[in-house]
C-alpha positions in Angstrom: 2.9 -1.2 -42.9 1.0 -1.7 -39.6 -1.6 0.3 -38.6 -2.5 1.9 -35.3 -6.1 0.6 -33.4 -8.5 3.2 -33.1 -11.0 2.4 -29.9 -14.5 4.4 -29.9 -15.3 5.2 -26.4 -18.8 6.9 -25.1 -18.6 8.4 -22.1 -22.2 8.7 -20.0 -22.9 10.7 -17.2 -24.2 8.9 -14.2 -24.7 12.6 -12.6 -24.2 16.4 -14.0 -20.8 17.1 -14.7 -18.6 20.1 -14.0 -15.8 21.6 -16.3 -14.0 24.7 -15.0 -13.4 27.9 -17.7 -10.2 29.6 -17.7 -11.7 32.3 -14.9 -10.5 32.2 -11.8 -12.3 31.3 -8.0 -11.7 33.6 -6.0 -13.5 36.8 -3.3 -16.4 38.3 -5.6 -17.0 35.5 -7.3 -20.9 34.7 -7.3 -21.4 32.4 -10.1 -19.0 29.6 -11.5 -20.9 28.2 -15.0 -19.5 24.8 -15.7 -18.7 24.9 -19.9 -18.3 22.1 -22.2 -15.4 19.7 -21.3 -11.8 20.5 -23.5 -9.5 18.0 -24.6 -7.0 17.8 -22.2 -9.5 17.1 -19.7 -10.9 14.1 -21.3 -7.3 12.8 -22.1 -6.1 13.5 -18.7 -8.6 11.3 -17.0 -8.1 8.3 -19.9 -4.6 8.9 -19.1 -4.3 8.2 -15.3 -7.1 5.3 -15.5 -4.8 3.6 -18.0 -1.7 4.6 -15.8 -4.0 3.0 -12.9 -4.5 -0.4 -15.0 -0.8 -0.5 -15.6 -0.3 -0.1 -11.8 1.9 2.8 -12.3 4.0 4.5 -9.7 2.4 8.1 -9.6 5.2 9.5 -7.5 7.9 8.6 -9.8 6.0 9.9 -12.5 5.4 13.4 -11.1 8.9 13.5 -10.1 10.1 12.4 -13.6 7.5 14.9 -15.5 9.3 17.7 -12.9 12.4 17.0 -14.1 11.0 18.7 -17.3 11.2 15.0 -18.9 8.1 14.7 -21.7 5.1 12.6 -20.5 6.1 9.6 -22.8 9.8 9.6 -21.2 8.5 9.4 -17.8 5.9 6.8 -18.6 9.2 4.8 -19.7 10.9 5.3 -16.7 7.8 4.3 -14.1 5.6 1.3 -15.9 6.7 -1.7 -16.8 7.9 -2.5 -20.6 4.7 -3.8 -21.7 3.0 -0.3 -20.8 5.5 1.9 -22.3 2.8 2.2 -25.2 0.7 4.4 -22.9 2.9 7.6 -23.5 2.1 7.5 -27.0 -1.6 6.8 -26.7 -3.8 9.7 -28.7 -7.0 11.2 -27.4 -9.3 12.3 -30.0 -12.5 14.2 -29.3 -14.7 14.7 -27.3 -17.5 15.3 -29.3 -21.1 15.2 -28.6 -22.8 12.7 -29.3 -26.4 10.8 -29.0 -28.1 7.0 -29.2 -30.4 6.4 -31.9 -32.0 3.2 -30.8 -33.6 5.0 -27.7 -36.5 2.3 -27.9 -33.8 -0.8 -27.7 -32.4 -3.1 -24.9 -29.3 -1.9 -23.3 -26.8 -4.1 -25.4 -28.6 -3.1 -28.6 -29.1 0.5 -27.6 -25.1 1.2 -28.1 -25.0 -0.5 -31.3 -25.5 3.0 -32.9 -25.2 6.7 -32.6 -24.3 9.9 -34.3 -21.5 12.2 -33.7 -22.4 16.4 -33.9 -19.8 18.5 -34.1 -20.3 22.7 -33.7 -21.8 24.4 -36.3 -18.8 26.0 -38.8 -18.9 29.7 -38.2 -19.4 30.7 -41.6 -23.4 29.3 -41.9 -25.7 31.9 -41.5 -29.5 32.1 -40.7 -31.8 35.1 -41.2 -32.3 36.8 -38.0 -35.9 36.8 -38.6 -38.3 34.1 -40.4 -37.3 31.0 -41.0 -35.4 28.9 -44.1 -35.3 25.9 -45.4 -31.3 25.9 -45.8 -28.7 28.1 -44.5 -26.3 30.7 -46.0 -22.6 30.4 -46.0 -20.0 33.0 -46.3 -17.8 33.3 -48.8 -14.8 34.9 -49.4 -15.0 38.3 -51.9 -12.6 38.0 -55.3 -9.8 40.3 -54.6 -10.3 44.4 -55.1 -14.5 44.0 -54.5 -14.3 45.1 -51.1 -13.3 49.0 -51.0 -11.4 50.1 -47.9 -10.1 46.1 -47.2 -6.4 46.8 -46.2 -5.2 43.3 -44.0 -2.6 44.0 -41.7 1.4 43.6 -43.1 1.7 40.2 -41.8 -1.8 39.1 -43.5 -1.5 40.4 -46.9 -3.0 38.1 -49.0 -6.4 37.5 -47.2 -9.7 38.3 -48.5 -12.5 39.2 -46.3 -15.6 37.3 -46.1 -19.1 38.0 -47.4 -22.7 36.9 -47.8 -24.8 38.3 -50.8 -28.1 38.7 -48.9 -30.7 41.5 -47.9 -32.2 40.4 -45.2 -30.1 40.6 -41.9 -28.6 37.2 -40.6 -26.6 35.9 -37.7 -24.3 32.8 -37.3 -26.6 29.4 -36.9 -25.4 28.2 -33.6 -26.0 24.8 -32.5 -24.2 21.3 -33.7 -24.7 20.3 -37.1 -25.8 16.2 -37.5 -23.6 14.1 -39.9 -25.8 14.2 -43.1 -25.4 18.1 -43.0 -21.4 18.0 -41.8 -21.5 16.1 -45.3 -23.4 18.4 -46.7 -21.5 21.4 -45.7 -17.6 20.0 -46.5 -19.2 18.9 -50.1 -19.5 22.9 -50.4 -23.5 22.2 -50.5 -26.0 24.2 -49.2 -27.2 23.0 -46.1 -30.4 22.0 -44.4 -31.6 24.2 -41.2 -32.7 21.1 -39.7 -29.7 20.1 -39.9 -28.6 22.6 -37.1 -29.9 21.1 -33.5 -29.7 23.7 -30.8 -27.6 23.5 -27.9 -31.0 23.0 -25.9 -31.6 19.7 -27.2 -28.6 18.5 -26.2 -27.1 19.6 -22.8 -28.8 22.3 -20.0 -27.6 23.7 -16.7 -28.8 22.5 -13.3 -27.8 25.8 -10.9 -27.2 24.8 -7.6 -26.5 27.4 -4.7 -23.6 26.8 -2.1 -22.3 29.0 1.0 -18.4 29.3 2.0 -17.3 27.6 5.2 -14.4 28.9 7.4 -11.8 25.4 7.0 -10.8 26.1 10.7 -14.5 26.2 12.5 -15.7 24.5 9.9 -19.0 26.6 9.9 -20.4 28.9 6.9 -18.8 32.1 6.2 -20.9 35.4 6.6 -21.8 36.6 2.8 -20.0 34.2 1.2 -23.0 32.4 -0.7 -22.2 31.8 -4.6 -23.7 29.4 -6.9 -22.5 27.0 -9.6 -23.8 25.8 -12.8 -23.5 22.0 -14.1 -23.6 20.4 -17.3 -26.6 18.5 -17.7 -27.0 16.0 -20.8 -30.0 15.7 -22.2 -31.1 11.7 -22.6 -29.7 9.4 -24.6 -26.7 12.1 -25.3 -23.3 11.3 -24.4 -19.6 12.8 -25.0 -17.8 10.4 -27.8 -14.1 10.0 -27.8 -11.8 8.1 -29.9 -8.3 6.9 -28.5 -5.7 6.0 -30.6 -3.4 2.8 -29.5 0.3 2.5 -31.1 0.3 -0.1 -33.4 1.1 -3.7 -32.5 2.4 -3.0 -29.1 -0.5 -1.8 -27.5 -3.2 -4.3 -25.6 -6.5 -2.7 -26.0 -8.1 -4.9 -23.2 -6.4 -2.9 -21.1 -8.2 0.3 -22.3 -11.7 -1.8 -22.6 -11.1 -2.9 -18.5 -12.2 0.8 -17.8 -15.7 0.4 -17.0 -15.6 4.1 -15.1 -13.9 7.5 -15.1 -14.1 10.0 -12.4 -14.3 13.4 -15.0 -14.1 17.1 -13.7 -14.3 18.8 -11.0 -17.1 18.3 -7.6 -15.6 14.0 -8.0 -18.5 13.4 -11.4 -18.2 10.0 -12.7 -19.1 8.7 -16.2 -19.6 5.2 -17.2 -17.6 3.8 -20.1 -19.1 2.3 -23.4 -16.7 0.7 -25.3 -18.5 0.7 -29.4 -18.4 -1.8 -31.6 -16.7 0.7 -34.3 -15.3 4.4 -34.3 -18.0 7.1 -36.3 -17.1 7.2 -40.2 -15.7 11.1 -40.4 -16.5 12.4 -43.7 -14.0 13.9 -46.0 -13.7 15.8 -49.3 -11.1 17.1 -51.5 -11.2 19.0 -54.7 -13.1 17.3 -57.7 -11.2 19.9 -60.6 -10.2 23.3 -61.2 -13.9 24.4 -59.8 -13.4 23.6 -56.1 -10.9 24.8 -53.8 -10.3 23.1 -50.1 -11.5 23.8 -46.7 -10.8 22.8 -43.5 -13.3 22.8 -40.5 -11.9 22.4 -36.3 -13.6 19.9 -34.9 -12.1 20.5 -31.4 -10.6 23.8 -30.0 -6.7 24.6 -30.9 -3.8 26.4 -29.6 -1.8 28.1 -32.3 1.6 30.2 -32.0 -0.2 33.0 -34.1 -3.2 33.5 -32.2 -6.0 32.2 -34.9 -3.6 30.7 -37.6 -2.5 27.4 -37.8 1.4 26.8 -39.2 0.3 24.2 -41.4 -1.7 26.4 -43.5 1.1 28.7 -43.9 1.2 29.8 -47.4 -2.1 28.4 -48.7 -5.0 31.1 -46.4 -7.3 32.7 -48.4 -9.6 33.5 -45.9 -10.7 32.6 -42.1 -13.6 32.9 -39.8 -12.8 32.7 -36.6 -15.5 32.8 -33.8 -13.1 34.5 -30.9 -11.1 32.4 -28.7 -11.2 30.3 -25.5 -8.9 30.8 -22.7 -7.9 27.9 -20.2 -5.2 26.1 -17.7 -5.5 23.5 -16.0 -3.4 21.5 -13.5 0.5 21.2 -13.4 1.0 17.8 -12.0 4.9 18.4 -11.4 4.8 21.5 -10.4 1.7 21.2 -7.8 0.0 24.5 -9.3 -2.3 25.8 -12.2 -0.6 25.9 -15.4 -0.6 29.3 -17.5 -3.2 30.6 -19.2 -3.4 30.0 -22.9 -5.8 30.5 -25.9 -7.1 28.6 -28.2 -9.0 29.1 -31.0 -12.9 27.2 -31.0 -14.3 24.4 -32.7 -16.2 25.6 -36.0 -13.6 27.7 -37.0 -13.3 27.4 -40.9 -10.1 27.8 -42.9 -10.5 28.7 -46.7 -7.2 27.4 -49.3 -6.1 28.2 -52.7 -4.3 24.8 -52.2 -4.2 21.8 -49.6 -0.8 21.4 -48.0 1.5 18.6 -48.8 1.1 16.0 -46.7 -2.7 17.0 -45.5 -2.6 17.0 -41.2 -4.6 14.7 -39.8 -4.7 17.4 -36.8 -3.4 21.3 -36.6 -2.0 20.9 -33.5 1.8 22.3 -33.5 3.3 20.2 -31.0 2.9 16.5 -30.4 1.9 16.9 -26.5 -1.3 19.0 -28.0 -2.0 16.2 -30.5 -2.3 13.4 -28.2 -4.0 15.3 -26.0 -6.9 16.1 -28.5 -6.7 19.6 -29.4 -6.7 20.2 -33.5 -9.0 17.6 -34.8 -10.4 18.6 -38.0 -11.8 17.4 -41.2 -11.2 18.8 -45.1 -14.2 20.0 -47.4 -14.6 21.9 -50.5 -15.8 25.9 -51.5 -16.6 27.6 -54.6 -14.4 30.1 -55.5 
């Protein structure tokens, strides 16, 4: 059986970048605070730069994609045959990500990195001192918790708990790859492990004024101020894209030396790596360890926090709130509508791992190749 080609792409900002939330721009608006870029985003612009290498007719397209047709049918009807494999292309990611051979020539410098991912919601730290390793919560054996009535549709579910005096709070920040493996083998993990959001990424504030489009002058009290994403040095946003097997020319992809990404016309430069980041994985070793699974990258869901997937095998969920956003409808020449998903580091506790295991909890297929649902399976401790 053939196997499809996985490319490893990092993505490095030649300016700041701005990403757009799920709020709206409009009168009373003062601040607009770029976030962290979503998937579709990212998949969006490797999209159209490979439509743009396959010399695509964009005006076809959008009139095929109006016709309600599914981005892979109207890929069909406006490339050529030897670019029909774009519609099925995956986008995995983005991640953040940084160099580790700062001190190295160019060529050598993107030899190797690390991946971080968000920290899982369920590590703790105390709110005051410091630790040597983190706490995790677990969930309580059934009947410990007096009072814990789930709704109807949630019966089953056991809330979550940490034995501990002192007062904690979740330990924000991205968690490195030795304690990701440290956390999905149900070890405790290492507080270094943890690096702030600091370290990684800041926000240059920049102030602008309105200007009346038909004088073309600035607009009386209309002085607001936005927010871009600054990465730190040597970080960059890692992204995997995943070619159909056998049909699928991956020179084409490698071509793409640039990609305009986000709003204000950002660029990044392209790296194409020698080899995708090895994404660790556990499953139950015995009766003693039950499965996990951690979001790497925000999801959609039908249910509002619970993935179909894991239908029948919950025990338990922490869930850190949910992120709203659009984005652009190409056919329809307007925003999309607003939907929610739920954020990377949410963590998913099972009795049992479903049969097969997803490689992604996305529910539909358009979601999938667009990035949304990544996620990697770990052990707990019942």
């Amino acid at each position: 059986m053939s196997m499809a080609t996985t490319v490893a792409l990092g993505l490095e900002p030649l300016d700041v970048l701005f990403f757009r939330d799920g709020r709206p721009f409009r009168v009373g608006t003062e601040q607009i605070v770029s976030g962290l870029p979503l998937p579709q985003t990212v998949a969006g612009a490797i999209r159209q730069a490979l439509l743009q290498e396959a010399r695509c007719d964009f005006a076809r397209l959008r009139h095929a994609l109006g016709e309600g047709r599914s981005f892979a049918e109207a890929v069909k009807q406006t490339c050529q045959p030897d670019h029909h494999w774009i519609g099925q292309v995956v986008v995995r990611g983005p991640w953040l990500a940084r160099w580790l051979n700062q001190e190295k020539e160019e060529q050598e410098k993107h030899e190797k990195y690390e991946v971080l991912v968000p920290a899982p919601a369920i590590l703790h730290k105390p709110k005051k001192g410091s630790v040597d390793r983190l706490r995790r919560l677990h969930p309580l054996p059934d009947g410990q918790l007096p009072g814990w009535f789930p709704p109807q549709d949630q019966q089953g579910l056991r809330p979550l708990w940490l034995k501990e005096l002192a007062v904690t709070e979740p330990a924000e920040g991205y968690l490195t790859p030795a304690g990701l493996e440290q956390f999905l083998r149900g070890e405790e993990v290492a507080a270094e492990a943890v690096v702030p959001a600091s370290k990684l990424f800041a926000f240059d504030h920049r102030t602008g004024i309105g200007i009346h489009p038909d004088r073309l002058t600035a607009a009386e009290s209309q002085i607001y101020s936005l927010s871009f994403l600054a990465l730190k040095q040597d970080v960059f946003l890692y992204v995997e894209v995943v070619l159909p097997a056998e049909i699928a020319d991956p020179e084409l992809l490698r071509n793409i030396t640039h990609l305009p990404l986000g709003g204000e016309g950002k660029q990044v430069k392209v790296h194409s790596l020698p080899q995708s980041f090895a994404w660790p994985n556990q499953r139950p070793q015995g009766e003693k360890q039950k499965p996990l699974v951690l979001l790497t990258t925000p999801c959609p869901f039908q249910a509002g926090w619970k993935p179909q997937a894991l239908n029948g095998c919950l025990v338990a969920a922490a869930v850190p709130g949910s992120l709203a956003f659009s984005g652009w409808d190409l056919a329809r020449g307007g925003p999309k509508p607003t939907r929610f998903a739920v954020p990377a580091g949410s963590v998913y506790f099972l009795e049992s791992g479903p049969n097969p295991w997803p490689q992604s909890l996305a529910e539909s297929d358009e979601d999938r190749q667009l990035g949304w649902g990544c996620c990697l399976t770990g052990v707990w401790n019942p």
